[in-house]
Steps between C-alpha positions, in 0.01 A plus 500: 500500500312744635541747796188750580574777757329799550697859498357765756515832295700784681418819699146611483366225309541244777245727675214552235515150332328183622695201521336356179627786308893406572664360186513133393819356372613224342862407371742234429640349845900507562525105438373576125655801422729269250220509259540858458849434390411537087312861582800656707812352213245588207501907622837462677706363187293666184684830357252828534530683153274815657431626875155475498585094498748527754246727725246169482749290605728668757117613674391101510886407658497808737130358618621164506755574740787357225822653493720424186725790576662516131188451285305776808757726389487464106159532526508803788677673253342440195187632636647795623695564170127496346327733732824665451527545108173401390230587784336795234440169283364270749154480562318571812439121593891423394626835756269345819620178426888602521398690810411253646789248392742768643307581807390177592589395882651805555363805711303682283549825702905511468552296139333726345610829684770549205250341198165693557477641178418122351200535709431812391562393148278206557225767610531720143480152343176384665336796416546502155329128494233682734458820218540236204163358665384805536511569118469199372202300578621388836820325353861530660830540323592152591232270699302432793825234644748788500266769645482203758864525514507865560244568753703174711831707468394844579279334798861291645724775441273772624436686170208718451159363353139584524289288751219618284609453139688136604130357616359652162749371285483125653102452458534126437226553204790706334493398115900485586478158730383315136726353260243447223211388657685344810577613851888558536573339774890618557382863442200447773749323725731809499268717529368307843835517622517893398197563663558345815848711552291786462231391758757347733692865498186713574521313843888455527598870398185675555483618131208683446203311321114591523312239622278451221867433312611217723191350444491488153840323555389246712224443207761458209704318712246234593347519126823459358597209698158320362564522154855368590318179687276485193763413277632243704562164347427155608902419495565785757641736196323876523431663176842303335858352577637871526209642650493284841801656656352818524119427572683263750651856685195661478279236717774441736416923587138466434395174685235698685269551179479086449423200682775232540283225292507741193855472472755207547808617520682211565324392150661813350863473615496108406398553162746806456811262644406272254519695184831608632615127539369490135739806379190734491650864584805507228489871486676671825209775510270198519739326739492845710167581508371178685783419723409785782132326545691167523725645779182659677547864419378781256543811400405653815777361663732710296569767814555218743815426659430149544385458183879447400594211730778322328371166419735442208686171717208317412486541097727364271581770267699345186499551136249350311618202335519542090354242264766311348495590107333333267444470112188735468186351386253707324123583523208621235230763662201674342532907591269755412439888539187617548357858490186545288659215254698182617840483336629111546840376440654181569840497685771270609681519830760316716309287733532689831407857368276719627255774343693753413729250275208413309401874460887588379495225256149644340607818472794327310234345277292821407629828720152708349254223659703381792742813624482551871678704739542427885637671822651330781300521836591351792292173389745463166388652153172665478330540132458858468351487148447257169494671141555815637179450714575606871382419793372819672371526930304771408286302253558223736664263201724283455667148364355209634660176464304146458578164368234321413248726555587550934665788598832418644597542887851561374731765364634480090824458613406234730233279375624184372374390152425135366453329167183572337432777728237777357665824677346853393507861596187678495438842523249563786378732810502482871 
């Protein structure tokens, strides 16, 4: 199942590292690339409604080396139609992604000869999150993931960013790592992998970095990667389902800050092929974001030639086959609003609905107690507010979803409900 080979870094780095500090990977053989198969035809045959989707996806294909030339192109030019029409409205994390969607495999040095001035937009955008923190009790315009996502663009595509300020903002004590009262372990991973372009390039490109800078690097680097072990469960998963695929890409770059015994890899992938083989990653930005780690690459890989080796011949890329239709059954659920009161409903659904069809039908019920309004992200809907409440980064707020009393690892437009479920929306902080 399992291959492990070690990648010598390039240039300067093969000089100043030990051998122990060379990256550990471990991916999906040739021979069992089949059971990839519902990942590449669940991103390959869903329609993208917005660019920022198609950026996810065409990145994860790009870095898996698959070439589906007419659903590359739709989704080429979709994301260039965004940064196109739209790039004013995206937000910083949304711009470095579609950088690097568009960029990816490509030399960074003539792509983006005649495209620049998305780097330099991506600069103005990053910092306004840096003055927004500035102002506002240390808390971005967006969130700690997408300045993740910005400092690993401008760092691949050779934009310009403070040395100094980067190892500031990424102090892995940061209130911004915590969802609640919980490590994020997706937002540590990509800031590990952010990090480590930025120390790999002070080497590689001799950018200029004191070194009482690179060392606080190293620190957050190695801290970071802790927290990520700590959350490690005894099934392999790290953090959650989504979360693995990227805490998976940030130990692969990072295997010198960890002994081998803390974590099993092979345990990892195994448990991650077998959600897939039981239909876990329905959504194609799930799909997308844990199919590189599978295929033994990560973001850092984004600037390599070889990253892009077509190994399409081995996947069978097909449409996923629809559900014959069926009479629809029906389901009873117990939902409830909570701010500083609890407003409770009860709501009938078609079996086979998810969240948001359970908030759409309360808001049917009683629009005053159960009116909502939601944005789409690249994840699906997002609640922005409830009874005219909204959710606010600079307070740090927002809509939390639970049924029966957990928080839920999933997205409202994604999450499955059952019969007799207890599903609520609470108004909390971060």
């Amino acid at each position: 199942m399992r291959q492990l080979r070690q990648l010598p870094l390039v240039g300067l780095l093969l000089f100043v590292l030990l051998p122990s500090q060379l990256c550990n990977i471990c991916e999906v053989q040739e021979e069992d690339y089949s059971q990839l198969d519902p990942l590449i035809s669940t991103m390959v045959e869903s329609k993208y409604t917005r660019g920022i989707q198609a950026a996810n996806v065409l990145l994860s294909l790009k870095l898996a080396g698959i070439s589906d030339l007419s659903s590359e192109g739709r989704m080429t030019r979709q994301v260039e139609d965004d940064v196109t029409n739209n790039k004013s409205n995206l937000t910083s994390g949304q711009l470095a992604l579609s950088i690097m969607a568009l960029g990816a495999c490509q030399n960074p040095n003539t792509y983006f000869e005649q495209d620049r001035y998305l780097i330099r937009q991506l600069e103005t955008k990053f910092e306004a999150e840096i003055e927004n923190m500035e102002k506002n009790n240390g808390n971005p315009l967006t969130n700690y993931y997408q300045l993740g996502l910005d400092v690993l663009a401008l760092c691949l595509f050779k934009g310009n960013y403070s040395t100094t300020k980067v190892a500031e903002l990424f102090t892995p004590g940061n209130k911004n790592f915590r969802l609640g009262h919980k490590f994020s372990v997706d937002t540590g991973a990509m800031a590990v992998l952010a990090l480590t372009c930025v120390k790999r390039s002070t080497y590689r490109e001799n950018i200029k970095c004191h070194k009482k800078d690179l060392k606080r690097i190293k620190y957050n680097i190695a801290s970071l990667v802790k927290k990520i072990l700590r959350e490690k469960k005894a099934n392999g998963l790290i953090g959650n389902i989504y979360s693995t695929g990227e805490a998976m890409q940030a130990l692969f770059v990072s295997s010198r800050h960890y002994k081998e015994r803390e974590w099993e890899c092979q345990r990892t992938l195994d448990k991650v092929l077998e959600e897939i083989s039981h239909g876990a990653f329905r959504m194609p930005i799930a799909a997308a974001q844990v199919l590189p780690a599978l295929m033994g690459k990560t973001l850092l890989d984004i600037n390599k030639y070889s990253c892009c080796i077509n190994n399409t011949g081995y996947f069978n890329i097909s449409p996923v086959t629809a559900t014959p239709t069926v009479s629809p059954s029906y389901i009873k659920v117990h939902y409830s609003v909570k701010i500083r009161e609890t407003y409770s409903t009860e709501v009938t659904v078609r079996k086979g609905s998810v969240f948001l069809d359970v908030m759409e039908e309360a808001q049917k019920i009683n629009k005053a107690e159960f009116g909502f309004t939601s944005v789409e992200s690249s994840w699906g809907p997002y609640i922005t507010s409830v009874q005219g409440v909204t959710a606010n980064n600079n307070n740090r707020t927002y809509w939390q979803l639970l049924n029966n009393g957990k928080p839920l690892d999933q997205g409202v437009g994604s999450y499955i409900v059952h019969e007799g479920d207890n599903l609520e929306v609470r108004w909390s902080t971060y």
